[in-house]
ROFITOR-406707 format. One record per residue: residue number from 0; residue in one letter; z, x, y of N, C-alpha, C, O in turn. Coordinates in nm, 2 decimals, padded with zeros to 4 digits. Atoms other than C-alpha are relative to their C-alpha. Layout:
// residues N
     i   aa     n_up   n_east   n_north    ca_up   ca_east   ca_north     c_up   c_east   c_north     o_up   o_east   o_north
   NUM    a        Z        X         Y        Z         X          Y        Z        X         Y        Z        X         Y
...
END
This chain:
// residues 217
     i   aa     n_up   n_east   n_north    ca_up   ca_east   ca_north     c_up   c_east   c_north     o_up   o_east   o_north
     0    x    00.00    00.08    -00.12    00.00     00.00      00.00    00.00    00.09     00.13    00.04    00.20     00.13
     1    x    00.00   -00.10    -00.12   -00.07     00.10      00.36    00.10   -00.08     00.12    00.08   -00.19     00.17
     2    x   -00.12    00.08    -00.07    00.22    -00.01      00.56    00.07    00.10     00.17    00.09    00.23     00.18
     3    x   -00.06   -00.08    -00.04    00.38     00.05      00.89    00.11   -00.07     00.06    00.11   -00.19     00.09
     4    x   -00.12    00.08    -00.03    00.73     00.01      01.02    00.04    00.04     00.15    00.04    00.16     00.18
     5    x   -00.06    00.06    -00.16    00.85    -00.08      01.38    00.12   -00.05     00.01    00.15   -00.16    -00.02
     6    x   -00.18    00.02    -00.08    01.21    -00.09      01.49    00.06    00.08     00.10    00.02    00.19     00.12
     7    x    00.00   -00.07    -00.07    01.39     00.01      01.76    00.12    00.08    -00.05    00.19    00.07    -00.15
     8    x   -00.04   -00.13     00.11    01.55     00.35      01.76    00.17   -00.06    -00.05    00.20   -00.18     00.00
     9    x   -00.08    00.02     00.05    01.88     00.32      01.59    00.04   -00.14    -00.12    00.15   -00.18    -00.16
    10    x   -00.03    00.13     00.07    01.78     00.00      01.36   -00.03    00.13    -00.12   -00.15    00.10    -00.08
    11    x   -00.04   -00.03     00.11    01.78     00.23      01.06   -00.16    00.03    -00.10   -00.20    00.04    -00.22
    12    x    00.21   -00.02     00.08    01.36     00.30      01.00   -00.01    00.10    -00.07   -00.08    00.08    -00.17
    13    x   -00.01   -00.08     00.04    01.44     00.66      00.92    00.01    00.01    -00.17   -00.06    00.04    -00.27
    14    x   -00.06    00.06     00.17    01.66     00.57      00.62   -00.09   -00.10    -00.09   -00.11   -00.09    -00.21
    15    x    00.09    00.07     00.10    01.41     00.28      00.51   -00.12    00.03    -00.03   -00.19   -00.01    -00.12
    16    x    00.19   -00.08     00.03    01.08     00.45      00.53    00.07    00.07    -00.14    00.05   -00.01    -00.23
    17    x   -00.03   -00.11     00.06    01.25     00.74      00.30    00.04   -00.13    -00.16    00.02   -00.10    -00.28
    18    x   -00.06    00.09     00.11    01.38     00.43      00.06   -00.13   -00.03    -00.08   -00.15    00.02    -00.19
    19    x    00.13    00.08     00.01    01.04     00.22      00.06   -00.12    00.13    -00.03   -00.16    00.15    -00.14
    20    x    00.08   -00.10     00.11    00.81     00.52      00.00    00.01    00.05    -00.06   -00.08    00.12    -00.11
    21    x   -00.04   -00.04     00.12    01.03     00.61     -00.25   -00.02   -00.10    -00.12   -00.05   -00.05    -00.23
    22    x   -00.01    00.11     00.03    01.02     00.27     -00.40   -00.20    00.00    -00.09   -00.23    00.00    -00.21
    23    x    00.11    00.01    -00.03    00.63     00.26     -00.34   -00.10    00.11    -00.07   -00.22    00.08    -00.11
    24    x    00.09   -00.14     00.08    00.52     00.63     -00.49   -00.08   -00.03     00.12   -00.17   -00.10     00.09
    25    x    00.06   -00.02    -00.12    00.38     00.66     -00.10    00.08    00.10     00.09    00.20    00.10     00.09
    26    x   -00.12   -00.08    -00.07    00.48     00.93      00.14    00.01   -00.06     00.13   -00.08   -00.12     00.18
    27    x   -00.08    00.02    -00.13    00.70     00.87      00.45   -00.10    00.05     00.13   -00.10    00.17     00.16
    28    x    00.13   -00.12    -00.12    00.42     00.98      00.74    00.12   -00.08     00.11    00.14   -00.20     00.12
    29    x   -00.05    00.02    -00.11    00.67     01.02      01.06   -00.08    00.06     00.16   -00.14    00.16     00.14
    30    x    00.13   -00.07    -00.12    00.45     01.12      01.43    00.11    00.06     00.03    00.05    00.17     00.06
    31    x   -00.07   -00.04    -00.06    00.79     01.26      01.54    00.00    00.19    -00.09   -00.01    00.30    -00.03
    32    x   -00.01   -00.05     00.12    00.80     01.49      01.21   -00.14    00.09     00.02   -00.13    00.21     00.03
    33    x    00.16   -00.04    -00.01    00.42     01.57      01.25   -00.01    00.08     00.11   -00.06    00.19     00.10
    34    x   -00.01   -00.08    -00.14    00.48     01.70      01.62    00.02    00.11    -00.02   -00.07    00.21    -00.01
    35    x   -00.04   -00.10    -00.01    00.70     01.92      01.54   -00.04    00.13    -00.09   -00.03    00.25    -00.05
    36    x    00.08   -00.11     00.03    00.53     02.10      01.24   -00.09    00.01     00.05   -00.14    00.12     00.00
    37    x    00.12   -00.07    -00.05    00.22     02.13      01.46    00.02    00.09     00.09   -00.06    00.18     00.11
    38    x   -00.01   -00.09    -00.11    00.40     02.28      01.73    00.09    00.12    -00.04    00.10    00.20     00.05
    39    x   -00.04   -00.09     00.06    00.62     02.52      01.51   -00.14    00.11    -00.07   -00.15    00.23    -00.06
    40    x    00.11   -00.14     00.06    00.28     02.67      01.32   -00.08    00.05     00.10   -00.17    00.13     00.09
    41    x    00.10   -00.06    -00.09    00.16     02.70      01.67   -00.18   -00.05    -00.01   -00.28   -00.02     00.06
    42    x    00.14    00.06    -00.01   -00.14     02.49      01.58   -00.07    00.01     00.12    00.00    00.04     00.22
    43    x    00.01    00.06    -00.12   -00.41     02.42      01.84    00.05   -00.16     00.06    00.08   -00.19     00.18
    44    x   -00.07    00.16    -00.03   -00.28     02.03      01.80    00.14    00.01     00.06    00.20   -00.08     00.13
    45    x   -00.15   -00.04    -00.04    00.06     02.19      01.86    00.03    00.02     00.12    00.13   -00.02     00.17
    46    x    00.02   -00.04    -00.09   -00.06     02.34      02.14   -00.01   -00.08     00.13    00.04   -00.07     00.24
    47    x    00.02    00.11    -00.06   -00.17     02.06      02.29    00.11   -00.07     00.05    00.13   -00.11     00.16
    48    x   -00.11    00.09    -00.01    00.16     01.86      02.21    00.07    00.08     00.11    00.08    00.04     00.23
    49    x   -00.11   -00.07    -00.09    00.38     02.09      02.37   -00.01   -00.01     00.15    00.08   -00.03     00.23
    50    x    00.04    00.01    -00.14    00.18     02.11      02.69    00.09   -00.12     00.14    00.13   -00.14     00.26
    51    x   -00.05    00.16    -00.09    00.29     01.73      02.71    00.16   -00.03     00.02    00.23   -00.08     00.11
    52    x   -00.11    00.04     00.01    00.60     01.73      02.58    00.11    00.12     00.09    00.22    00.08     00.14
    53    x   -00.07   -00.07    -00.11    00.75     02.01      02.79    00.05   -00.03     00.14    00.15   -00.01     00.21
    54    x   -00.06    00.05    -00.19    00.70     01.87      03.13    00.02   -00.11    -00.04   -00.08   -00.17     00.00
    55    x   -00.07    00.17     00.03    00.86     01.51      02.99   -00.12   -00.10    -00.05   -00.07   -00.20    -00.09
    56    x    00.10    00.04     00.01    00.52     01.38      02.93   -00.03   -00.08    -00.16   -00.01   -00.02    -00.27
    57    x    00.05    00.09     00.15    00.40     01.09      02.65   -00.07    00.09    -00.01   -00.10    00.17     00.08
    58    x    00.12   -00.06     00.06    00.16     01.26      02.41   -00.09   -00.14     00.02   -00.05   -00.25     00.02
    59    x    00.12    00.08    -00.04   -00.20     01.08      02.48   -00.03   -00.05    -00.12   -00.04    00.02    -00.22
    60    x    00.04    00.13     00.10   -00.29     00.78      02.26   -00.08    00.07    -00.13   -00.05    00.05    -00.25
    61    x    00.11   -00.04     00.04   -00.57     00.98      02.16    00.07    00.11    -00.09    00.08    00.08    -00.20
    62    x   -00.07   -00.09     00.03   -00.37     01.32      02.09    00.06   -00.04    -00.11    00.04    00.03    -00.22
    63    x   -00.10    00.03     00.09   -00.11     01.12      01.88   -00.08   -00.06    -00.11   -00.09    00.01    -00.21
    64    x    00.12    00.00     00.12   -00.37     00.96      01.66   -00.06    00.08    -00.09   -00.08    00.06    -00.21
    65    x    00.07   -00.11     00.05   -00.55     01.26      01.59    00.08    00.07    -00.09    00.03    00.12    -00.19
    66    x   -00.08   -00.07     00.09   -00.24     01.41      01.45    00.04   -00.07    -00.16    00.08   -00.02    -00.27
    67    x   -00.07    00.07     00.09   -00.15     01.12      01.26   -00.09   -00.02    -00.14   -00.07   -00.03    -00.26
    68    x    00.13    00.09     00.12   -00.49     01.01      01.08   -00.01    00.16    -00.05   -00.03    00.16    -00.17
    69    x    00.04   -00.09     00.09   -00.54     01.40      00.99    00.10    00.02    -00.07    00.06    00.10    -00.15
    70    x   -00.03   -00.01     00.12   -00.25     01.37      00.78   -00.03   -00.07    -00.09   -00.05   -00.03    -00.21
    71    x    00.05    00.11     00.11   -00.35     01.02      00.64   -00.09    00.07    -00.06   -00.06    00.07    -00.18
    72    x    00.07   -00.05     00.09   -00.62     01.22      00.50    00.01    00.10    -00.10   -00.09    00.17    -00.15
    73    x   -00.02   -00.12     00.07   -00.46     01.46      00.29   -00.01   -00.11    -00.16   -00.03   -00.23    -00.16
    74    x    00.03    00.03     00.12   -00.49     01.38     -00.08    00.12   -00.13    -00.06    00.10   -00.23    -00.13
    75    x   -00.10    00.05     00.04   -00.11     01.26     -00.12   -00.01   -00.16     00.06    00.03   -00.26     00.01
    76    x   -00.01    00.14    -00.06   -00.18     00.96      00.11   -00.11   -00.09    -00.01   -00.12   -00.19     00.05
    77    x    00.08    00.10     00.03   -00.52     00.83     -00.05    00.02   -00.06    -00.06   -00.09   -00.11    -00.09
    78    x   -00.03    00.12     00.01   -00.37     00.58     -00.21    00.10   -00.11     00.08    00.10   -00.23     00.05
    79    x   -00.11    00.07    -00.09   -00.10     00.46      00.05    00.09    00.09     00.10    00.13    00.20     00.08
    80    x   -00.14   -00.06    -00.07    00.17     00.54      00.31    00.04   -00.06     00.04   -00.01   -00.17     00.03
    81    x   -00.09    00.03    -00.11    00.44     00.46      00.56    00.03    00.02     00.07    00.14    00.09     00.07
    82    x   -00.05   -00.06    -00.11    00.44     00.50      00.88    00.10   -00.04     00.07    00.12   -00.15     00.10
    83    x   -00.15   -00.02    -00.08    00.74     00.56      01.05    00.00    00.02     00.19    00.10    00.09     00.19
    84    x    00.00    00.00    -00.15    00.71     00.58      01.48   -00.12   -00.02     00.02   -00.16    00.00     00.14
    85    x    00.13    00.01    -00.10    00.36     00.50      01.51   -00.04   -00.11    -00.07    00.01   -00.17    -00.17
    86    x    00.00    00.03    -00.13    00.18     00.34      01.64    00.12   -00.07     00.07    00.20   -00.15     00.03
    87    x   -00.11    00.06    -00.09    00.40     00.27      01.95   -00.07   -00.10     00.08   -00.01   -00.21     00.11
    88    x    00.08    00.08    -00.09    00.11     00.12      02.17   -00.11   -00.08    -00.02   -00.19    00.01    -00.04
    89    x    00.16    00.10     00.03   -00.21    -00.14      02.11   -00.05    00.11     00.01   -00.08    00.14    -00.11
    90    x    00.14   -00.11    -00.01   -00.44     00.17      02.21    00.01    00.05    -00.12   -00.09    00.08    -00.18
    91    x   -00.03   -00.05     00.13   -00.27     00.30      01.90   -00.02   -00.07    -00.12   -00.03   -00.02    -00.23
    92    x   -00.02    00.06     00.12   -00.26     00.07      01.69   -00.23   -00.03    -00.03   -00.31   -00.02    -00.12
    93    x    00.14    00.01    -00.02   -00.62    -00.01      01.79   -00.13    00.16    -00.10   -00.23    00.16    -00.17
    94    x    00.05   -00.09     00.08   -00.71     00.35      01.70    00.01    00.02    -00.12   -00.10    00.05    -00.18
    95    x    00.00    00.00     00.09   -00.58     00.37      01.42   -00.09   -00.08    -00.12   -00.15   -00.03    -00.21
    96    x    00.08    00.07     00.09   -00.74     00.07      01.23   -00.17    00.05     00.01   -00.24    00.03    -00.09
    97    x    00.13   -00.07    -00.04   -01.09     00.23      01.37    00.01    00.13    -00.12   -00.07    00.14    -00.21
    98    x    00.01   -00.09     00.06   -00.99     00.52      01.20    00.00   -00.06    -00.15   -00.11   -00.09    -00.21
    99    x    00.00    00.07     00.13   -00.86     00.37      00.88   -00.14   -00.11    -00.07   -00.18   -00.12    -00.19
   100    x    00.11    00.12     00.05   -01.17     00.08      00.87   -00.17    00.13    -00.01   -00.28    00.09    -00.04
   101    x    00.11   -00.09     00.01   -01.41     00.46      00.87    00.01    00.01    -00.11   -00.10    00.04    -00.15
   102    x   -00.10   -00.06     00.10   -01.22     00.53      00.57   -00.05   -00.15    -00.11   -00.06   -00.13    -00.23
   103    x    00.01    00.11     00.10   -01.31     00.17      00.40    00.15   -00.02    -00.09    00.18   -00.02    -00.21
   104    x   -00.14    00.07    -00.01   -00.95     00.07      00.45    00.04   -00.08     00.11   -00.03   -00.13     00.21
   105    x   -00.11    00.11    -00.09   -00.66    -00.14      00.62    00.09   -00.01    -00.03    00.11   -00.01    -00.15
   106    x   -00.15   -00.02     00.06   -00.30    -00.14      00.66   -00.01   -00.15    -00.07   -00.09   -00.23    -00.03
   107    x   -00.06    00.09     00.07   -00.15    -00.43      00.40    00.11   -00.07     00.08    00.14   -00.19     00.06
   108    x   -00.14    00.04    -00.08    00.16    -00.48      00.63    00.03    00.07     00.12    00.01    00.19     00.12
   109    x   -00.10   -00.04    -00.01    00.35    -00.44      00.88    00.13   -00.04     00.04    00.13   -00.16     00.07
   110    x   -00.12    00.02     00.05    00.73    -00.43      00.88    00.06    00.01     00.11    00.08    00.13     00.15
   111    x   -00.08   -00.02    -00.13    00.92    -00.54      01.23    00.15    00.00    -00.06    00.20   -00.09    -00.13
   112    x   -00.11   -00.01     00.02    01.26    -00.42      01.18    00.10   -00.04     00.14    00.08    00.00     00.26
   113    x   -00.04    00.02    -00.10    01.50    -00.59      01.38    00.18   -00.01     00.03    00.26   -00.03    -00.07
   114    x   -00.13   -00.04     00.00    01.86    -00.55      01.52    00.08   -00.06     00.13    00.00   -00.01     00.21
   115    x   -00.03    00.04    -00.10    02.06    -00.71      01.81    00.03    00.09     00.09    00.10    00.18     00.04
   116    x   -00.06   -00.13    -00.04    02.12    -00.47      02.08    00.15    00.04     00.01    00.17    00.16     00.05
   117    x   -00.17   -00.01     00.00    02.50    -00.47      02.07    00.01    00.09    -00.10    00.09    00.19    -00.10
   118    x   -00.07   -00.11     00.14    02.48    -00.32      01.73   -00.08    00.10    -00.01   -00.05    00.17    -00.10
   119    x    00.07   -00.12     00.00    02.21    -00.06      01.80    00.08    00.07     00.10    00.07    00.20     00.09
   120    x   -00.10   -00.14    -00.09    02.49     00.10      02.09    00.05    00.03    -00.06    00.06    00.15    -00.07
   121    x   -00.09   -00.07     00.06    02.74     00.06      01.86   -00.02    00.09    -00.11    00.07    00.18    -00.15
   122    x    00.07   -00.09     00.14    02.53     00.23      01.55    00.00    00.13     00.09    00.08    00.22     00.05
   123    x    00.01   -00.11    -00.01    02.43     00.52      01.79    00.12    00.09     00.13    00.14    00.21     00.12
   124    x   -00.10   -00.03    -00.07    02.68     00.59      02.05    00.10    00.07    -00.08    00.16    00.16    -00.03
   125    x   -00.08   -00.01     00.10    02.91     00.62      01.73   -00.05    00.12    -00.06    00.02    00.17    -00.15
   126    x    00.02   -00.14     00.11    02.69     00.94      01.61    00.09    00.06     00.03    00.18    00.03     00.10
   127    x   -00.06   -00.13    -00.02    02.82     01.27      01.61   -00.13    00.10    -00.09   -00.19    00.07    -00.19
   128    x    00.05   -00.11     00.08    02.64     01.60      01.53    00.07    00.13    -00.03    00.17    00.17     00.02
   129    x   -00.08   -00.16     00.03    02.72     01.97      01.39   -00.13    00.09     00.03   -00.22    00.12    -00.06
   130    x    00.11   -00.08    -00.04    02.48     02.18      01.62   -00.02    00.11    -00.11   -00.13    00.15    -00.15
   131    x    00.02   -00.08     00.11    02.60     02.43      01.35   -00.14   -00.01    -00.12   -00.23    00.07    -00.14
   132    x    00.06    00.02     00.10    02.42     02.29      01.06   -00.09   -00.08     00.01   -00.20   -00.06    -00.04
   133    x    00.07    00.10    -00.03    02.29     01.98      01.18    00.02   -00.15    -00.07   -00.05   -00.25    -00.07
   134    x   -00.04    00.14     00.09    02.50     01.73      00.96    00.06   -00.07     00.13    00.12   -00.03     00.23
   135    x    00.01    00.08    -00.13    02.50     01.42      01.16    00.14   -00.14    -00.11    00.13   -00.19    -00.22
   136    x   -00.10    00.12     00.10    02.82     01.17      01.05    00.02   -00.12     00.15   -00.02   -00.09     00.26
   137    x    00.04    00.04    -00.06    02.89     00.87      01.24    00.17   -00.06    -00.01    00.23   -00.07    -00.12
   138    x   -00.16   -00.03     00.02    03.30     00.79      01.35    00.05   -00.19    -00.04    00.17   -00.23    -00.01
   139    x   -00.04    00.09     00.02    03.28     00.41      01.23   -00.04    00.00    -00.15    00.04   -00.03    -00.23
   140    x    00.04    00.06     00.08    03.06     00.39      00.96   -00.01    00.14    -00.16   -00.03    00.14    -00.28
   141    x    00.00   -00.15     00.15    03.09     00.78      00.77    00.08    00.08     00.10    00.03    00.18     00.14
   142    x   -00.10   -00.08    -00.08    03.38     00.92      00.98    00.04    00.13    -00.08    00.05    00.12    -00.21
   143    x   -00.02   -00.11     00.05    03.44     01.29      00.94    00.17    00.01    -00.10    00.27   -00.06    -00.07
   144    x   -00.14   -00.02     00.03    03.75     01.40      00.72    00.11    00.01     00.08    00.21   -00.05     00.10
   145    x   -00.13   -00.06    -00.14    03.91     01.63      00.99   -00.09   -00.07     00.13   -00.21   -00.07     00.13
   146    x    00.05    00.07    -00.15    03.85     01.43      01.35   -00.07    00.11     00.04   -00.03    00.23     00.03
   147    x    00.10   -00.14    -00.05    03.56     01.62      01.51   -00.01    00.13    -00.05   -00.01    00.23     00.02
   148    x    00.04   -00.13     00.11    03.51     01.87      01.23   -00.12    00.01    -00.13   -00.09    00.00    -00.25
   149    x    00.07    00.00     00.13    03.18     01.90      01.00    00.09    00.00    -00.11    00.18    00.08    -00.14
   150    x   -00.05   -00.02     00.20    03.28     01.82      00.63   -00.07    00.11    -00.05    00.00    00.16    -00.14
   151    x    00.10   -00.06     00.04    02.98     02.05      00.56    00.07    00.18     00.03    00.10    00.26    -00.06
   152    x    00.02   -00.15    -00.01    03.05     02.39      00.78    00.12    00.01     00.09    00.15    00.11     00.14
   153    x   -00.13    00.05    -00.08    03.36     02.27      00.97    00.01    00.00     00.13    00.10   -00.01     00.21
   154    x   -00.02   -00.10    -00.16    03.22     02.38      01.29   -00.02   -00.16     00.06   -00.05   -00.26     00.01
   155    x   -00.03    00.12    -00.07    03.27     02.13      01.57   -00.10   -00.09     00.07   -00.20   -00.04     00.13
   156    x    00.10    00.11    -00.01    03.08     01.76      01.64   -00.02    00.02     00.11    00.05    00.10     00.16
   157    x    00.02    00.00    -00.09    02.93     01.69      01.92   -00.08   -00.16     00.03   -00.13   -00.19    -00.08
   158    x    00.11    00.11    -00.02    02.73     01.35      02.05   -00.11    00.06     00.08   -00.11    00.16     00.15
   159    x    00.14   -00.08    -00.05    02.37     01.43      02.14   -00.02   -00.09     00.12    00.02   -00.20     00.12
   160    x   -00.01    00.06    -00.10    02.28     01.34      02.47   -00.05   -00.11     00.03   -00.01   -00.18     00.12
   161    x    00.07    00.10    -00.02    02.02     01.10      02.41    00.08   -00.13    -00.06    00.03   -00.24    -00.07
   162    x   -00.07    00.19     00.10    02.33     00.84      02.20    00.14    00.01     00.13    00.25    00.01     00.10
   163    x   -00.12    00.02    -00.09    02.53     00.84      02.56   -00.08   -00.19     00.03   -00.19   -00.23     00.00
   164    x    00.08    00.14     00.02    02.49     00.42      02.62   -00.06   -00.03     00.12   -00.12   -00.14     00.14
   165    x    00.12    00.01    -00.11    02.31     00.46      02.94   -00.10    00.02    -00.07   -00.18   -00.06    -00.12
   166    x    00.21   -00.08     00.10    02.00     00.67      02.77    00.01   -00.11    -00.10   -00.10   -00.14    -00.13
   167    x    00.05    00.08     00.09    02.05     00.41      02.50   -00.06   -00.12     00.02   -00.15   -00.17    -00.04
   168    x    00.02    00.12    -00.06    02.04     00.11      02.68   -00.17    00.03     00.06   -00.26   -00.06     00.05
   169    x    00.11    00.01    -00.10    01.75     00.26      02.91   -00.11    00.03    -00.17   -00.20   -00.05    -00.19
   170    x    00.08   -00.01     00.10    01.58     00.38      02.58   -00.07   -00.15    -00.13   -00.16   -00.16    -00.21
   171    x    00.03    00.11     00.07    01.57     00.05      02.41   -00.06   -00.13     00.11   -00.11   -00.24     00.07
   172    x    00.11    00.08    -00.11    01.41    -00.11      02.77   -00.11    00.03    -00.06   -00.19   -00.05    -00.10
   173    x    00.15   -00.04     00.00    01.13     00.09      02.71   -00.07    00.00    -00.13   -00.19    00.00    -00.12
   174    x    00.00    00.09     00.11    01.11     00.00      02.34   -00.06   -00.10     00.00   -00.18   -00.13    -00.04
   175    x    00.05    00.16     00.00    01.10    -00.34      02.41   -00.14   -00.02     00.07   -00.23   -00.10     00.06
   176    x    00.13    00.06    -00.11    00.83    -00.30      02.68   -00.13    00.02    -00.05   -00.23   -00.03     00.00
   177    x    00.15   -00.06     00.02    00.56    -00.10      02.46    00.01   -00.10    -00.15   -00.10   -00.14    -00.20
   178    x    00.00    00.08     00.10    00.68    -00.31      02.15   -00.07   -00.14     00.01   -00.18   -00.16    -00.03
   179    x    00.05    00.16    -00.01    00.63    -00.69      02.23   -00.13    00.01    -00.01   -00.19   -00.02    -00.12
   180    x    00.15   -00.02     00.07    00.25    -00.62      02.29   -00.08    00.02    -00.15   -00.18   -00.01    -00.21
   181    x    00.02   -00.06     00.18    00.26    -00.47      01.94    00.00   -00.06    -00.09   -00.09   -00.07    -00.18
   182    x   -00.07    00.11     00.11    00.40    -00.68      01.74   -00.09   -00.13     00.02   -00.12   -00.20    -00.08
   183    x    00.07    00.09     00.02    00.20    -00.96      01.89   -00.15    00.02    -00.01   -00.22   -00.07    -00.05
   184    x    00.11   -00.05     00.10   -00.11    -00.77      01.80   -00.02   -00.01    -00.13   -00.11   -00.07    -00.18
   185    x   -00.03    00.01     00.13    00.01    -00.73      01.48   -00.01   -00.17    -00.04   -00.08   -00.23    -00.12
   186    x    00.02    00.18     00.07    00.08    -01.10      01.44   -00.12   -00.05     00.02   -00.17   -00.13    -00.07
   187    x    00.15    00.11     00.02   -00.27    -01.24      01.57   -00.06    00.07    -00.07   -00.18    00.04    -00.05
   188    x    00.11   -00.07     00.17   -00.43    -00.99      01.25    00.10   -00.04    -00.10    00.11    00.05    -00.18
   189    x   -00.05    00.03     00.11   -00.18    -01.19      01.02    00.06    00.12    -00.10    00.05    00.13    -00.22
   190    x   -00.08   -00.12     00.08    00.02    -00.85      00.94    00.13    00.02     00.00    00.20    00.10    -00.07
   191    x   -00.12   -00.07    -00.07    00.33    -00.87      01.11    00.10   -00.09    -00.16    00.07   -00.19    -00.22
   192    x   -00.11    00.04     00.04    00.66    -00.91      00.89    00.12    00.00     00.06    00.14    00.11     00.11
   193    x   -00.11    00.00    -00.07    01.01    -00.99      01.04    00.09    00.05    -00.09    00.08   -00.02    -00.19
   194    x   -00.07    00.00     00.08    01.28    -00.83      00.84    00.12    00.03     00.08    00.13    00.13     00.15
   195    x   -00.16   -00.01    -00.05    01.66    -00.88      00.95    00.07    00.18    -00.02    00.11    00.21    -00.13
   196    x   -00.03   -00.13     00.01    01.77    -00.48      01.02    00.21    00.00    -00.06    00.30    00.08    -00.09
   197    x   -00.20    00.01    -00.01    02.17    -00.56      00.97    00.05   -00.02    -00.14    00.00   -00.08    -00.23
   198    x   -00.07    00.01     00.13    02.39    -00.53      00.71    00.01    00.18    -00.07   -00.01    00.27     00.01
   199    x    00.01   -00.11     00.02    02.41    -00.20      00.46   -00.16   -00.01    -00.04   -00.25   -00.10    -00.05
   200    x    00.15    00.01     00.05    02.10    -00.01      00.36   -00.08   -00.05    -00.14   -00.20   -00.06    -00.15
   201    x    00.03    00.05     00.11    02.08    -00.15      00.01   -00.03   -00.12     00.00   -00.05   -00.19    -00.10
   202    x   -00.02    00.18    -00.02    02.08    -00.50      00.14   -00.11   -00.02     00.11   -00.13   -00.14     00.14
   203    x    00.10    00.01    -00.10    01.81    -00.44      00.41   -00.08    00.08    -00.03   -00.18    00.10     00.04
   204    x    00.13   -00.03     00.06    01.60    -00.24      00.16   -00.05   -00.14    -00.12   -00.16   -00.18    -00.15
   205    x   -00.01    00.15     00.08    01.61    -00.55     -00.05   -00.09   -00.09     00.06   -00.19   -00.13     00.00
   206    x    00.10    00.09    -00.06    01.49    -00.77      00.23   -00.13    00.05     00.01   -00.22   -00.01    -00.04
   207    x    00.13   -00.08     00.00    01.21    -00.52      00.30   -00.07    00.03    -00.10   -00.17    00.10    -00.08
   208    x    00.11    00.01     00.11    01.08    -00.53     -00.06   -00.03   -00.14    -00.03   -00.13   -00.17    -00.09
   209    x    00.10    00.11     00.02    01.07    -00.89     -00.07   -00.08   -00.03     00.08   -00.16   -00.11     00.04
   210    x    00.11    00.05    -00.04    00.87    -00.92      00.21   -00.13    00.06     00.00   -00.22    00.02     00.07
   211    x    00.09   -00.07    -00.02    00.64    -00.65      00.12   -00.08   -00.10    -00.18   -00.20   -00.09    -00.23
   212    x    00.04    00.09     00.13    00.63    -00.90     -00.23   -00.06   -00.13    -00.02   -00.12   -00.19    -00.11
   213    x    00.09    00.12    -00.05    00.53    -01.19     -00.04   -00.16   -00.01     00.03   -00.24   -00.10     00.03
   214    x    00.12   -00.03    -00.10    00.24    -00.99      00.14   -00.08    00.03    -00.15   -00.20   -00.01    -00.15
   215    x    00.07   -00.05     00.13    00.12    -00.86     -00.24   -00.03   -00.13    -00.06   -00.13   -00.13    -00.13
   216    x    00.08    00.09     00.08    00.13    -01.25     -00.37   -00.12   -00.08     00.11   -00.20   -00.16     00.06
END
C-alpha cells in the first residue's frame, strides 16, 4: 500500500509510521529524516537544503519533492510506503501524485491523525531530552527514575526549545493553516481517513489498521 500520514507535530505520527510499516512490510519514508541524510553526505540536494534551512527558510515545494520521490524509487519502496511529514502543502501533494501517476501509480490512503490541542501541549511541553545521548523521556507519561537524570547515561535532561508552549502553540497555528487545505484536497480524491490520535499507541495503531482495512474492502 502507498499511504501517507498527516498529524500535527506531537500527535504521535513518528511512533505510528514506524508501527504501520512495520505492520505493512513497507518502509517508513520521513522528508525530515531524508533532509538530514542529504545534508550530512553533503549531497548536491543537501546542498541545496541547507542553503534554505540555515537562514530559517521552507525548503521549496519543488526541492522537497525531489528529495522525497527519489527515495520512493529505490527498490525497497516498489511495492509500497509511508510517508511520514509530507506532503505538507497542495503544491506538494499535487507533485507528488504527478510524480507517482509517471510511475503508473497512486497513494491508496491517507491517514489524518488527530489530537485536541490541549493534549498536544501537554504530550510535548512534558518532553525532556539527554543532549548527552539523545534519549528523549517524557515526565508524565515515561518519567525518568532519578528526576532530571537519563536512565541511559545519567547525564542531565533538558527541554528542547521548540516543546516551550509558546513555540508549540505558534507551531500548531501554522499546522493548522497549511493542513486544512490538505486534508480537504485529500478528501475531494476520496483518500482522506480520520483516525482518533488519543489514547495509548497500541490502541491508536489499532484504529489506524482498521481504517487502512476499510480502504482495502
Amino acid at each position: 500500500m502507498r499511504i501517507v500520514l498527516i498529524g500535527p507535530p506531537g500527535a504521535g505520527k513518528g511512533t505510528q509510521a514506524r508501527v504501520l510499516a512495520g505492520l505493512l512490510a513497507v518502509p517508513a519514508v520521513s522528508s525530515g529524516d531524508l533532509f538530514r541524510v542529504e545534508v550530512r553526505q553533503g549531497t548536491e540536494l543537501g546542498r541545496l537544503v541547507r542553503r534554505h534551512t540555515d537562514t530559517g527558510e521552507l525548503v521549496p515545494d519543488e526541492l522537497t519533492t525531489t528529495v522525497v520521490t527519489r527515495r520512493l524509487g529505490q527498490p525497497d519502496a516498489a511495492d509500497g510506503f509511508l510517508l511520514d511529514g509530507f506532503p505538507r502543502t497542495v503544491r506538494q501533494a499535487e507533485l507528488l501524485a504527478e510524480s507517482l501517476a509517471g510511475d503508473g501509480t497512486a497513494l491508496d490512503a491517507v491517514i489524518a491523525l488527530g489530537l485536541p490541542d490541549d493534549e498536544i501541549v501537554r504530550r510535548l511541553t512534558g518532553r525532556r531530552m539527554c543532549p548527552a545521548c539523545g534519549t528523549t523521556v517524557h515526565l508524565v507519561f515515561s518519567p525518568p527514575r532519578v528526576a532530571n537524570r537519563c536512565d541511559g547515561c545519567g547525564g542531565g535532561l533538558v527541554r528542547r526549545a521548540d516543546d516551550g508552549e509558546e513555540t508549540v502553540l505558534r507551531r500548531l497555528a501554522v499546522h493548522s493553516a497549511q493542513t486544512v487545505p490538505l486534508l480537504r484536497w485529500y478528501a475531494d480524491r476520496q483518500l482522506l481517513c480520520h483516525v482518533d490520535g488519543s489514547g495509548t499507541v497500541p490502541e491508536v495503531s489499532e484504529r489506524m489498521s482498521a481504517a487502512l482495512a476499510a480502504v482495502r474492502r
